[in-house]
C-alpha positions in Angstrom: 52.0 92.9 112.4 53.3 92.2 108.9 49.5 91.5 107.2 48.4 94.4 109.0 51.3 96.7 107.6 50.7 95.2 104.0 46.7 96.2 105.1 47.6 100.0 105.8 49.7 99.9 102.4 46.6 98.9 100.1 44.2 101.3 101.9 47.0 104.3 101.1 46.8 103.1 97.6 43.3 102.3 97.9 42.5 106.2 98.5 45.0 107.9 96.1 44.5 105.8 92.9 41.4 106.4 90.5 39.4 103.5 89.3 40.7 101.7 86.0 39.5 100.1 83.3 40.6 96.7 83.7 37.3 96.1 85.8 33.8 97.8 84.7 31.1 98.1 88.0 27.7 99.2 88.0 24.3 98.6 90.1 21.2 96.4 88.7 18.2 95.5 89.8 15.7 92.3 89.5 12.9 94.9 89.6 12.9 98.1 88.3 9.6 99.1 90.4 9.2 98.0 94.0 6.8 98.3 96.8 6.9 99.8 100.2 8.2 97.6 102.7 9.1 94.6 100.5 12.2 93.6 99.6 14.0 93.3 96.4 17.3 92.1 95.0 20.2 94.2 93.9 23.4 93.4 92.9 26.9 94.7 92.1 27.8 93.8 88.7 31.9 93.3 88.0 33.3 93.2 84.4 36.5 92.2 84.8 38.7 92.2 81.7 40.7 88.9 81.0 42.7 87.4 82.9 42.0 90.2 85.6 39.9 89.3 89.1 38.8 91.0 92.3 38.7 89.1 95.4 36.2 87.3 98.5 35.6 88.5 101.4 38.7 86.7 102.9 41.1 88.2 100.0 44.2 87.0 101.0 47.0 89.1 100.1 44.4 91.4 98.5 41.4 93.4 99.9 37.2 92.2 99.4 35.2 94.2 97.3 33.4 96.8 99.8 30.0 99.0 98.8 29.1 102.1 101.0 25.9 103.0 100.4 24.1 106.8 100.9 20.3 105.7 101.4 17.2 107.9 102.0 15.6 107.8 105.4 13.9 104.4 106.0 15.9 102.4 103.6 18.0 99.5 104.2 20.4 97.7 102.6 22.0 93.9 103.8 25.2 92.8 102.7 26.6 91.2 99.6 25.8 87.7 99.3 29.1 86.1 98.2 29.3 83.9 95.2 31.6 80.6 95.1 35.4 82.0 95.1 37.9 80.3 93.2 41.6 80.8 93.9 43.6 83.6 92.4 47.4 83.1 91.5 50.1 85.5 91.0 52.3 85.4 87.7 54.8 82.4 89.7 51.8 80.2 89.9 51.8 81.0 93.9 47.9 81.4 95.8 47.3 85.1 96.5 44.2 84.9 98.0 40.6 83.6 96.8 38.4 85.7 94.1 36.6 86.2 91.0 36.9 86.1 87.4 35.1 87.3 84.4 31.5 88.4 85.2 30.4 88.8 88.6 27.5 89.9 90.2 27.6 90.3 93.9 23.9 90.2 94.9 22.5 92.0 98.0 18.8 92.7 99.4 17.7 96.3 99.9 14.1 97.0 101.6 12.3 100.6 101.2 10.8 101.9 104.7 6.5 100.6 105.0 5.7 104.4 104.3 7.2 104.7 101.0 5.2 107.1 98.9 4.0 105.2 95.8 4.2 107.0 92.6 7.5 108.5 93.5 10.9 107.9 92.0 14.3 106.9 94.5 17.9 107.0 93.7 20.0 105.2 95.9 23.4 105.7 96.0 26.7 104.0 96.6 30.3 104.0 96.6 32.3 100.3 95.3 35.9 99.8 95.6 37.7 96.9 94.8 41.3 95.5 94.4 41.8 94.3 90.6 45.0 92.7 90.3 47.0 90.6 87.2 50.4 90.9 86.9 50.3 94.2 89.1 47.5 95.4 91.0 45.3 98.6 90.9 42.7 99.7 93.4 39.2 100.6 91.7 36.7 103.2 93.2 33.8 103.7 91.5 30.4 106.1 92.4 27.5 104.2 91.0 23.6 105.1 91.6 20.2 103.0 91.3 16.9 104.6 90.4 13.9 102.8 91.1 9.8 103.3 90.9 7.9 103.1 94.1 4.5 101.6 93.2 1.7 99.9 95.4 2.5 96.5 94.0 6.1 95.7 93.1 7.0 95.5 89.3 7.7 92.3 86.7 11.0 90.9 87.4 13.9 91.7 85.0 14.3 88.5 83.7 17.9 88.8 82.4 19.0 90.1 85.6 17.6 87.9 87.7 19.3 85.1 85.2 22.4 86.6 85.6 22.7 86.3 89.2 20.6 83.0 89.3 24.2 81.8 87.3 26.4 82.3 89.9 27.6 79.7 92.3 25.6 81.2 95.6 26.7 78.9 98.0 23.9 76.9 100.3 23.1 75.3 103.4 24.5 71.5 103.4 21.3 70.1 103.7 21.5 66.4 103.8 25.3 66.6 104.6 27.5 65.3 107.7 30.6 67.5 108.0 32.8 67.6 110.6 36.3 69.0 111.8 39.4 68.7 113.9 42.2 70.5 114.4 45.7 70.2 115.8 49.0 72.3 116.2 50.0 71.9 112.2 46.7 71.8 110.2 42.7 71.7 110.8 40.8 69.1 108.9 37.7 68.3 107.1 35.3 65.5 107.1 32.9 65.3 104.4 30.0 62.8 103.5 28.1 64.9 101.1 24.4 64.6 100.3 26.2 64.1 96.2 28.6 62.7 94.2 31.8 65.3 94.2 34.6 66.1 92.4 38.0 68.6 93.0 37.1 69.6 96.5 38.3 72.8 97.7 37.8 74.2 100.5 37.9 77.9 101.2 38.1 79.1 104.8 37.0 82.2 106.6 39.1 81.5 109.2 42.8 83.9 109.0 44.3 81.4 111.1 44.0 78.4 108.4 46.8 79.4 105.9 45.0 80.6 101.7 49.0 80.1 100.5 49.5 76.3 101.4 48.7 73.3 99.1 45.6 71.7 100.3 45.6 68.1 101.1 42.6 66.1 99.6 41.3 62.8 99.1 37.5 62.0 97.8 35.5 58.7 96.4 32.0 59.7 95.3 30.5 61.4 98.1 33.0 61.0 100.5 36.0 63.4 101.1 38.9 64.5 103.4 40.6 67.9 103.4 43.7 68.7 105.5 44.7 72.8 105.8 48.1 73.6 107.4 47.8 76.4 109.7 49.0 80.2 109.5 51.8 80.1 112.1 51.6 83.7 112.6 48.0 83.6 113.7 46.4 82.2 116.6 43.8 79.7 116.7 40.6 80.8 119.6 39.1 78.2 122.0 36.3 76.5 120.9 36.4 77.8 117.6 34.3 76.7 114.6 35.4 75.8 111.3 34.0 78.2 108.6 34.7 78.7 105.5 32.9 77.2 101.5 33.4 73.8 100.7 33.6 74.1 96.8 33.4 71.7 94.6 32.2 70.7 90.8 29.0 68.2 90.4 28.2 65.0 88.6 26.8 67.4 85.6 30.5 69.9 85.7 28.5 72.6 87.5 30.8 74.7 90.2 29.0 74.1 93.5 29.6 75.4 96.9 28.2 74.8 100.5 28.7 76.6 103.7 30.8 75.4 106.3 30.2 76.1 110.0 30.9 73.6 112.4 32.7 73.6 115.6 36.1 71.5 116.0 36.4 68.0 117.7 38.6 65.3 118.1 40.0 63.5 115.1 38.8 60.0 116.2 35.0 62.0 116.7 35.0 64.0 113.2 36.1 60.5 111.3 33.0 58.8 112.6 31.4 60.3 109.8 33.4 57.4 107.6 34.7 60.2 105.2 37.6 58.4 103.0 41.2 58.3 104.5 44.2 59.0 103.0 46.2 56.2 103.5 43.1 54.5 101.8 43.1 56.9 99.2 46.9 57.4 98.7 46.8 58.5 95.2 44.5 61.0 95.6 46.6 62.7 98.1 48.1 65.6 95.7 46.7 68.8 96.2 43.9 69.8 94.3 42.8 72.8 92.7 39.6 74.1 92.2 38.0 74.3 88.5 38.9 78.2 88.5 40.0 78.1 84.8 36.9 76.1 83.9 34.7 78.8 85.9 36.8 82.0 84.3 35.6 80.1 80.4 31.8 79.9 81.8 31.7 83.4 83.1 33.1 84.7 79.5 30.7 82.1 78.0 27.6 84.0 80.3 29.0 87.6 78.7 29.2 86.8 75.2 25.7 85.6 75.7 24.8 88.7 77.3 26.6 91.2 74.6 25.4 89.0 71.5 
């Protein structure tokens, strides 16, 4: 009852506050001329100003970034691909929820109907809001439009753009992985024997019943780790549930990495067959961990100089 009253709060707020400032959206496109019936990638792109971010699609105490689109007849439009969060922190140093930083581009697919007439031009519109928070925060609403060329064969890619979302941290399927998961009354918990060498684990769940606030638990030796989550008391776990959520984490070469997480919950002695590290083994690694979400704020602002040189 209380997260849903804090809920109805930021939607009132949501639809009687203008759009700020503090974060900059507007639609691009990897291709500027597209064909009927093929597909093409478009993306929200997020300026946020420093030290400002929007959130994930499990915000926390804030709300995810939403767009509402207005489409001609025949068009569709799939939903955002999210990036690699990071966590976001209020001005105490406490977790608010999981977000972004810097510049963002949240990338989507949209496919034009087969009978697209070529030689015309489309406009396709679309509404984004967003929660942008720092030491307050501000709901942003803003009414963005697309136009693209319909042609028999689809245009040259837009190199920059495509560049530009090729730098985020799309997460990806854990190919070559073992992960596995258990839970209990207090906390669910993470196997990992990754298919890499990994550093500052962190993993970000999609679940509302495993608590964003808490410290997370870790321990990790080269490709091995173990992550224990305490659980949201107020929320209740379903039967045969799955663990789901991004495992994020930072490579052997500093790059922010993430994989998805999907798998259903066993019992402890099961999920540890995996032979992920243990934490009496690994005692001093036991501290909680934070992700690299100060590293990742100075490489998105590295990524927009570039872009604004």
């Amino acid at each position: 009852m209380r997260r849903l009253l804090v809920l109805l709060s930021w939607l009132l707020l949501l639809a009687a506050t203008p759009a700020a400032a503090q974060v900059t959206a507007s639609l691009v496109t990897t291709r500027d001329t597209v064909a009927p019936g093929q597909a093409f990638t478009a993306a929200l792109r997020l300026q946020h100003q420093a030290h400002w971010h929007t959130f994930w699609q499990r915000a926390g105490t804030g709300l995810p970034t939403r767009i509402q689109w207005e489409l001609p007849p025949g068009w569709q439009a799939g939903a955002i691909e999210w990036p690699t969060p990071t966590l976001v922190r209020n001005t105490a140093g406490e977790v608010s929820g999981y977000g972004y930083v810097g510049l963002l581009y949240l990338p989507l697919t949209i496919t034009p109907p087969a009978d697209a007439a070529a030689g015309t031009s489309v406009t396709l519109h679309a509404t984004a809001s967003w929660l942008m928070c720092k030491t307050v925060c501000v709901p942003g609403r803003a009414r963005l439009a697309l136009t693209v060329q319909v042609a028999a064969a689809p245009g040259a890619v837009d190199t920059a753009v495509a560049s530009a979302i090729a730098a985020m941290s799309m997460p990806v399927t854990a190919d070559g992985w073992e992960l596995a998961a258990s839970i209990d009354s207090r906390e669910a918990i993470l196997h990992v024997a990754a298919a890499t060498a990994l550093q500052t684990p962190y993993f970000y769940p999609l679940n509302a019943y495993v608590d964003y606030k808490q410290a997370q638990t870790v321990a990790n030796r080269g490709n091995r780790a173990l992550l224990k989550m305490a659980l949201d008391a107020e929320e209740s776990v379903p039967a045969a549930d799955h663990l789901r959520g991004v495992l994020a984490y930072t490579d052997a070469d500093g790059r922010y990495r993430g994989v998805k997480v999907d798998v259903p919950f066993v019992a402890e002695a099961v999920a540890a067959k995996i032979g992920a590290v243990s934490l009496e083994r690994e005692s001093a690694a036991t501290a909680p961990v934070p992700p690299p979400g100060d590293r990742l704020e100075e490489r998105h602002r590295e990524h927009s100089d570039r872009k604004t040189a």
